[in-house]
Backbone as numpy.savetxt, mean C-alpha at the origin, in Angstrom:
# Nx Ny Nz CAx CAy CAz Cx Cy Cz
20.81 4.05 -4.59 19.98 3.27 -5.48 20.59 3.30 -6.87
20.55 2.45 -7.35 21.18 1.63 -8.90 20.00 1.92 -9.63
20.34 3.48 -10.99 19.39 3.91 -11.84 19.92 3.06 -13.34
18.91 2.15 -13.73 19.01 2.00 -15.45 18.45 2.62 -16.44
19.20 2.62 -17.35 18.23 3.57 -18.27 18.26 2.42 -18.86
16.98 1.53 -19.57 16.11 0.43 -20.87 16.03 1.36 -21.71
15.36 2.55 -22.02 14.73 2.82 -23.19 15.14 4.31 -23.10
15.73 3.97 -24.24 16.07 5.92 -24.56 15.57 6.21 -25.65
16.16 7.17 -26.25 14.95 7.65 -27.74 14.97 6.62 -28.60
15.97 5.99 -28.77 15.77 4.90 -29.72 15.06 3.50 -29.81
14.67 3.66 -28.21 13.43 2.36 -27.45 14.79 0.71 -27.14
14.25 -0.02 -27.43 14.97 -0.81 -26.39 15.65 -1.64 -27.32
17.14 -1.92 -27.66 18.12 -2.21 -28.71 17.41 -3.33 -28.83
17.68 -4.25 -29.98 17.73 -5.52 -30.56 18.84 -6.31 -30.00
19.74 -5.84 -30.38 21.09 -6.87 -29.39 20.91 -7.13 -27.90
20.06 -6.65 -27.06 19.80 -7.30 -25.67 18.87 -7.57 -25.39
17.50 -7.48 -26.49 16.48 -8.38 -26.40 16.79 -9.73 -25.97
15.91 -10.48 -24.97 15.84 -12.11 -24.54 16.69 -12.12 -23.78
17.85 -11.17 -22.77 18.42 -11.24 -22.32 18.22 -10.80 -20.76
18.60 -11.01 -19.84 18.75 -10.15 -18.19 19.85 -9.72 -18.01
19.42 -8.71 -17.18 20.67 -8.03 -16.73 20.17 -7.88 -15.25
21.56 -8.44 -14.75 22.02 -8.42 -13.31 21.90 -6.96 -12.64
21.15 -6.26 -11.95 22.34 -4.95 -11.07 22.32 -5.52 -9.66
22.24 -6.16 -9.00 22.96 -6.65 -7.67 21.94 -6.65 -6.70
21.10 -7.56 -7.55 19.75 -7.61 -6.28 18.08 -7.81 -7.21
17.69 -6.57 -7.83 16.69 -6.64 -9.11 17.17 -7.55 -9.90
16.31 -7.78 -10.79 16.96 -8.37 -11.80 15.90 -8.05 -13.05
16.03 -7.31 -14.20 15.30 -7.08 -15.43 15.24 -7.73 -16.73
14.41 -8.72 -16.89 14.22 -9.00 -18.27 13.38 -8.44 -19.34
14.36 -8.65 -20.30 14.08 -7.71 -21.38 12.81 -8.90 -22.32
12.63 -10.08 -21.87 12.21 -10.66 -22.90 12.64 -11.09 -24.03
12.40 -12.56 -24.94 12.42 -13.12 -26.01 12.11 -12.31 -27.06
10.92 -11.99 -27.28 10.38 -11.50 -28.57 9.33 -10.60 -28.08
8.69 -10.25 -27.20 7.44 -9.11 -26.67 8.25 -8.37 -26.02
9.40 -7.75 -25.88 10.14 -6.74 -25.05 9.36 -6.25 -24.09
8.45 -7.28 -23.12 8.18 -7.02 -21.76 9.21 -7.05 -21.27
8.88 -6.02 -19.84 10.15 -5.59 -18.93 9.44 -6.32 -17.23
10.33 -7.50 -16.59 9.42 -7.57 -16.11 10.59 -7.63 -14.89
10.50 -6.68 -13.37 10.99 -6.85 -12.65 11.65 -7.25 -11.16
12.10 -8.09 -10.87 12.24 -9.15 -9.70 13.12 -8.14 -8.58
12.11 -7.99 -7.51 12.72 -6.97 -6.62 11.88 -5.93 -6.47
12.33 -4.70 -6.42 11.45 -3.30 -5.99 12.16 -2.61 -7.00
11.06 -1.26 -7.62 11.60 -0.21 -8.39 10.95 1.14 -8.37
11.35 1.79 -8.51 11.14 3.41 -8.22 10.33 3.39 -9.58
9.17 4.33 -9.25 8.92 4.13 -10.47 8.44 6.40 -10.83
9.11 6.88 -11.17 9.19 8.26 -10.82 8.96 9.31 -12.34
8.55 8.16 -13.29 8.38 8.66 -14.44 6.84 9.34 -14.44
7.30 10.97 -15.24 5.23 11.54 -15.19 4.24 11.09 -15.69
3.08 10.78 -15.53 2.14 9.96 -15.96 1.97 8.45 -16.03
2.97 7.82 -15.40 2.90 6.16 -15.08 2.39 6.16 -13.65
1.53 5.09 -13.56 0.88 4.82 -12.35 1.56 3.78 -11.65
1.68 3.39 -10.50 2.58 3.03 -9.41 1.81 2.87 -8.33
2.23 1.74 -7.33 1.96 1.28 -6.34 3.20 0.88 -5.49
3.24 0.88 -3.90 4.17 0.64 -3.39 3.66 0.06 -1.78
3.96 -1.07 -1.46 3.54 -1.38 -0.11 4.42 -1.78 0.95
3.84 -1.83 2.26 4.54 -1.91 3.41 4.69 -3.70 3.36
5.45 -3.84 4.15 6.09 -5.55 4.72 4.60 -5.72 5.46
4.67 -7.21 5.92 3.45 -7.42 6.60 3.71 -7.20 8.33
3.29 -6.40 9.06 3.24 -6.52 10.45 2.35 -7.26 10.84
2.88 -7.95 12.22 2.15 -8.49 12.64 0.92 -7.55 14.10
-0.05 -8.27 14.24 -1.03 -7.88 14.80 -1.16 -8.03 15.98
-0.82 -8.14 17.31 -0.67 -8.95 18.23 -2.63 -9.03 18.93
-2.63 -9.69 19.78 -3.94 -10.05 20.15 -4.44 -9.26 20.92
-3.70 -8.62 21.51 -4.13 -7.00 22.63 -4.40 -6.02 21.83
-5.71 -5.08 22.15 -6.00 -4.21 21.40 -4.72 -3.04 21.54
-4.67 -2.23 20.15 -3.49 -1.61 20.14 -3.79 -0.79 19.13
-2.43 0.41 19.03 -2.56 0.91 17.57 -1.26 0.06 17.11
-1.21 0.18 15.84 -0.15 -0.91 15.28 0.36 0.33 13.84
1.46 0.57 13.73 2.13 0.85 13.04 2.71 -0.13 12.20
1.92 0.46 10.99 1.89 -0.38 9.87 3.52 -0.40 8.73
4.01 0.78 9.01 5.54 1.34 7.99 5.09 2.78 7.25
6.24 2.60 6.81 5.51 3.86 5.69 6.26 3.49 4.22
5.66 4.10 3.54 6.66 3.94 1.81 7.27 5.88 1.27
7.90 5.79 0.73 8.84 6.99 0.61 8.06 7.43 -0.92
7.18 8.48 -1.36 6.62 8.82 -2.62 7.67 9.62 -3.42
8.08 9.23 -4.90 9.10 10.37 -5.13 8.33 12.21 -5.35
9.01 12.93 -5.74 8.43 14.51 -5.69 7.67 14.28 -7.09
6.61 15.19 -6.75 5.50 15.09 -7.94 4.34 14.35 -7.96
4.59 13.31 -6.76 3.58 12.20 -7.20 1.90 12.70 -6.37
1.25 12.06 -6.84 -0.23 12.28 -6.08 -1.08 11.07 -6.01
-1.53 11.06 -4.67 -1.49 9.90 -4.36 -3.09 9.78 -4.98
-3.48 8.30 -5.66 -4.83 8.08 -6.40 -5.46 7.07 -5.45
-5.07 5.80 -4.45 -5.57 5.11 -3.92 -4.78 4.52 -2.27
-5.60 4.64 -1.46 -4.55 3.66 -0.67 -5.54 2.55 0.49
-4.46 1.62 0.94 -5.66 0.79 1.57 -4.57 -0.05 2.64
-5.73 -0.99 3.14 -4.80 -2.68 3.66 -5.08 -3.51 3.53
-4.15 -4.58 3.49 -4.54 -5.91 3.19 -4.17 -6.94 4.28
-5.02 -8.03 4.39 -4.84 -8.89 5.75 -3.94 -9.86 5.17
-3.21 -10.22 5.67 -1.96 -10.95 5.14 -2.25 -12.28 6.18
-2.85 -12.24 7.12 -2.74 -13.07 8.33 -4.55 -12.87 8.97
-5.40 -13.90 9.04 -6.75 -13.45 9.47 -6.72 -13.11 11.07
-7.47 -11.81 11.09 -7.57 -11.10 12.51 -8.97 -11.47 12.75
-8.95 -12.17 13.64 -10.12 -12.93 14.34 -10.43 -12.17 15.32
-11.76 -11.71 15.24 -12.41 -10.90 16.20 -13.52 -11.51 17.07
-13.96 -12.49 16.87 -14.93 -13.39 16.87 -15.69 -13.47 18.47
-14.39 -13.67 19.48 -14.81 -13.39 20.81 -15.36 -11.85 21.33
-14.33 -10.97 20.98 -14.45 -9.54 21.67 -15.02 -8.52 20.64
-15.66 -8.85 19.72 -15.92 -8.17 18.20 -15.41 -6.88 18.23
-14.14 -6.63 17.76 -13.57 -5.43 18.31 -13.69 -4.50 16.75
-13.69 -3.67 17.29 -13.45 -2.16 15.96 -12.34 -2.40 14.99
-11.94 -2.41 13.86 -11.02 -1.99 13.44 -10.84 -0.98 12.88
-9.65 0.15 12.46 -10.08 0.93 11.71 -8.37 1.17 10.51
-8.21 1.92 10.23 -6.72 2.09 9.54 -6.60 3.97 9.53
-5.55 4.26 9.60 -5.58 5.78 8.97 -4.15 5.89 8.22
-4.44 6.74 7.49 -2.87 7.05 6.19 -2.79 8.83 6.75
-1.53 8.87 6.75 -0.93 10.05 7.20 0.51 10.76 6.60
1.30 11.54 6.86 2.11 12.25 6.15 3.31 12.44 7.58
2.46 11.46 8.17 3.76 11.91 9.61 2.94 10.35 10.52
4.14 9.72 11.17 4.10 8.47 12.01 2.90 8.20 12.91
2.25 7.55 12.40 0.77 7.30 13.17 -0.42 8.75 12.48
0.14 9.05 11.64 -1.04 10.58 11.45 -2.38 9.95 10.97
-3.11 11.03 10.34 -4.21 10.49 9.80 -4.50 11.88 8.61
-3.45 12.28 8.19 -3.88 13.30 7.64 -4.97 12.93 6.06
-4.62 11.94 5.35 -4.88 11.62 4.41 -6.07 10.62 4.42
-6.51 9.56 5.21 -7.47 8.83 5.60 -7.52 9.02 7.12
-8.95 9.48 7.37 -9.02 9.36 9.08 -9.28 8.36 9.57
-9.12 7.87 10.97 -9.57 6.44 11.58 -11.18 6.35 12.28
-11.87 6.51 10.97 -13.11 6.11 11.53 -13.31 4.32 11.27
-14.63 3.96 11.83 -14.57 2.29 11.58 -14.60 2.40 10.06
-13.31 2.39 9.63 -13.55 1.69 7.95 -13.16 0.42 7.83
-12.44 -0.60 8.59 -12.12 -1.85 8.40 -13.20 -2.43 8.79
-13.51 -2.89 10.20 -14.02 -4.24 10.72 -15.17 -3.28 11.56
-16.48 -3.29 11.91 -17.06 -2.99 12.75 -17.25 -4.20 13.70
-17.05 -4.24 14.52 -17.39 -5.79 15.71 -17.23 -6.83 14.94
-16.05 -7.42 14.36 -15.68 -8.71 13.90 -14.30 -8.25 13.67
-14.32 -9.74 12.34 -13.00 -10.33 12.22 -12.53 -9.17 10.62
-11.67 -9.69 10.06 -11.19 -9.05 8.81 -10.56 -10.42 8.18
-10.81 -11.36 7.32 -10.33 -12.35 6.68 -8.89 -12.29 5.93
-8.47 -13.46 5.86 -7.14 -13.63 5.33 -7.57 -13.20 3.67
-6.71 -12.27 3.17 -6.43 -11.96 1.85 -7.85 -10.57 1.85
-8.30 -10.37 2.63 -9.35 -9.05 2.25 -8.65 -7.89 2.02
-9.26 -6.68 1.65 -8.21 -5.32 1.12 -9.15 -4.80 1.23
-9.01 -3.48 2.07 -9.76 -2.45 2.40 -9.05 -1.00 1.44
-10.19 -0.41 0.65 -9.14 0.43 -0.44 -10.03 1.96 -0.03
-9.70 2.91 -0.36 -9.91 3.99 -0.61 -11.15 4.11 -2.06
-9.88 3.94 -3.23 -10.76 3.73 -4.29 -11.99 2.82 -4.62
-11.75 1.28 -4.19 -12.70 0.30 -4.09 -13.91 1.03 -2.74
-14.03 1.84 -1.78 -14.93 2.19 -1.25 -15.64 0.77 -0.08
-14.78 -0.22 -0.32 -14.66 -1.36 0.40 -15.23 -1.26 1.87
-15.57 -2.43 2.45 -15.38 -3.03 3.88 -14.85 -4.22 4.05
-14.44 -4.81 5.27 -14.45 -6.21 5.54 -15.97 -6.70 6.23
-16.46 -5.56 6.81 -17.95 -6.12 7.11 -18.75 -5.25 6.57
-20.19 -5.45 6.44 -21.37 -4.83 6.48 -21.94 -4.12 7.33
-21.88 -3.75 8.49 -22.51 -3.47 9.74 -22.88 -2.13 9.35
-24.14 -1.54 9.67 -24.87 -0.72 9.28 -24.36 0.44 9.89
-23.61 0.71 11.02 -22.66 1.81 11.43 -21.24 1.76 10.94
-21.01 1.35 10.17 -19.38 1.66 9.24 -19.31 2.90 8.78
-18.30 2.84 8.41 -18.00 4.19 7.59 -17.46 3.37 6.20
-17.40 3.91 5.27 -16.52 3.52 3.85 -15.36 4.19 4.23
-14.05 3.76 3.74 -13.23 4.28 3.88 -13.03 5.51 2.97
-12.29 6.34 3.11 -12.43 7.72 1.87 -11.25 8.74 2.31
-10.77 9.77 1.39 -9.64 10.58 1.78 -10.37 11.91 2.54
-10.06 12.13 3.45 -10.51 13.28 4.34 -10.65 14.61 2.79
-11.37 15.66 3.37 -12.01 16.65 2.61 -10.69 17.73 2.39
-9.89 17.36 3.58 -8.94 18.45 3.30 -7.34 17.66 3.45
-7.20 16.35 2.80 -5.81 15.70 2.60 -5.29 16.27 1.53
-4.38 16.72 1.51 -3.36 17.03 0.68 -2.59 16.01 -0.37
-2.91 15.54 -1.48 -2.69 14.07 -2.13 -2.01 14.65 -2.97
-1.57 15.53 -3.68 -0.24 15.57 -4.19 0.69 16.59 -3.66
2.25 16.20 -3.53 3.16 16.74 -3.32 4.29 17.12 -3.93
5.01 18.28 -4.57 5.69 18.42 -5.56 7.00 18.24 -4.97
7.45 17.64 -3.56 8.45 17.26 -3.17 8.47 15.81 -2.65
9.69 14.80 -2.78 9.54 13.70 -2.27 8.95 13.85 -0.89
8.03 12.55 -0.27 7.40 12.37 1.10 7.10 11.25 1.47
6.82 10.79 2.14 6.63 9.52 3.15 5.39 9.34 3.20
4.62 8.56 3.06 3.73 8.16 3.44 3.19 6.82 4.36
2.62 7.42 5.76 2.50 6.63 6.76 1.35 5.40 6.98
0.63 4.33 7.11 -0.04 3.99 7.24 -0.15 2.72 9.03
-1.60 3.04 9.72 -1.53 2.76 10.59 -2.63 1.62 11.15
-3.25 0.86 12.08 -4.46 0.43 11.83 -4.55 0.49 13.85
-6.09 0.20 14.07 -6.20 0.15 15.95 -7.29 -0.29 15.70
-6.79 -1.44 16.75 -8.21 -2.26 17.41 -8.90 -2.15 18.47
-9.45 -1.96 18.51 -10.51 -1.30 19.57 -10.48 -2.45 21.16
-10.55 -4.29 20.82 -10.77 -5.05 21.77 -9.36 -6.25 21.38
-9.56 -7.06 22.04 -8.40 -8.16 21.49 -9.48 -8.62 21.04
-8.25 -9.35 19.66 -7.71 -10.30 19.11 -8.33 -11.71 19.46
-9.01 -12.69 18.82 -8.95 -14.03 19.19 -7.55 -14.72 19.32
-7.16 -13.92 18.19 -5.73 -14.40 17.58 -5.09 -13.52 16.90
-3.24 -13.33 17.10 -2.51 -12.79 16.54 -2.83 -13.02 14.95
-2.40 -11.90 14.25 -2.48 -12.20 12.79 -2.10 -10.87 11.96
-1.84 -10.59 10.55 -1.24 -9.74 10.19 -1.85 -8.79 9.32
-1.05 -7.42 8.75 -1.74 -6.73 7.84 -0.57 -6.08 6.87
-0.25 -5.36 5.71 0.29 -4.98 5.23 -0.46 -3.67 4.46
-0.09 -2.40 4.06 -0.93 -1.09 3.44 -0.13 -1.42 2.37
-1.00 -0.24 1.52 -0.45 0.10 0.10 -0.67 1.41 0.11
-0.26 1.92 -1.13 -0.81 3.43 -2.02 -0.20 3.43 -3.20
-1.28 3.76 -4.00 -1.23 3.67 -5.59 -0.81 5.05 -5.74
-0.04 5.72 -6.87 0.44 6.89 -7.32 0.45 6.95 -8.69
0.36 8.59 -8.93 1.14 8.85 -10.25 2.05 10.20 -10.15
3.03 10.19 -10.76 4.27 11.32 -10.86 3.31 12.35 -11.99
3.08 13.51 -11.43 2.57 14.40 -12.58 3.66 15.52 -12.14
């Protein structure tokens, strides 16, 4: 990975204000005149006390009930995790078989150490295109009076003073009307 240093003690020169700079893939502008930094691509963001988010690609969902491995994102050392969730990228239509959904976040491939898989997504339905099921937001995609809120187990371990992985997963209980997709997140901060 290609590290820049923008701002050192002296904060961010005058001579490359309004300008970009190339590193072979990102691309960082420095801005005209508000020396916003704004960046095209992915970035580590591993500095203490800045807050950070990082998410998985969108998988797809297939229509057979399943567990579905969602990816994972790589946390640098220090960080602790403040939020995590999913988002429907693709609407999962439940409509015929009103199937369960649920998600769990883990520290190892399919785990659940960090969110368990109770019904926190979908109880007997669908989950709509663009919905986000969060930790912090305390969210559903439905109402159904047997849900659970989603929430971090009593005994997850959310910060780690060494880099780690973090897994996220989701299972449907029935099929699918229709194939369709999901993508996770998790929000951080480096302390």
């Amino acid at each position: 990975m290609v590290k820049v240093i923008i701002n050192n003690s002296d904060g961010v020169r005058d001579d490359i204000a309004g300008r970009s700079v190339d590193i072979g893939g990102p691309q960082i502008d420095l801005g005209a005149s508000d020396s916003i930094i704004g960046i095209v691509g992915s970035a580590e963001v591993s500095a203490s006390g800045l807050v950070a988010a990082m998410a998985t690609t969108p998988t797809a969902i297939t229509a057979a009930a399943a567990t579905f491995d969602l990816g994972s994102v790589q946390l640098p050392a220090g960080a602790v995790v403040l939020d995590a969730g999913i988002i429907c990228t693709a609407l999962l239509d439940g409509t015929s078989n009103n199937p369960n959904m649920r998600f769990g976040v883990g520290t190892s491939a399919l785990g659940s150490q960090l969110v368990g898989t109770a019904k926190n997504l979908v109880e007997e339905g669908s989950m709509p295109l663009g919905h986000m099921v969060s930790v912090a937001t305390a969210n559903s995609a439905s109402s159904a009076a047997g849900k659970d809120i989603a929430h971090f187990k009593s005994t997850a371990v959310l910060h780690s003073s060494a880099a780690r992985a973090i897994h996220f997963h989701m299972i449907t209980s029935a099929a699918l009307d229709d194939p369709g997709s999901a993508s996770a997140f998790v929000n951080y901060m480096v302390i």
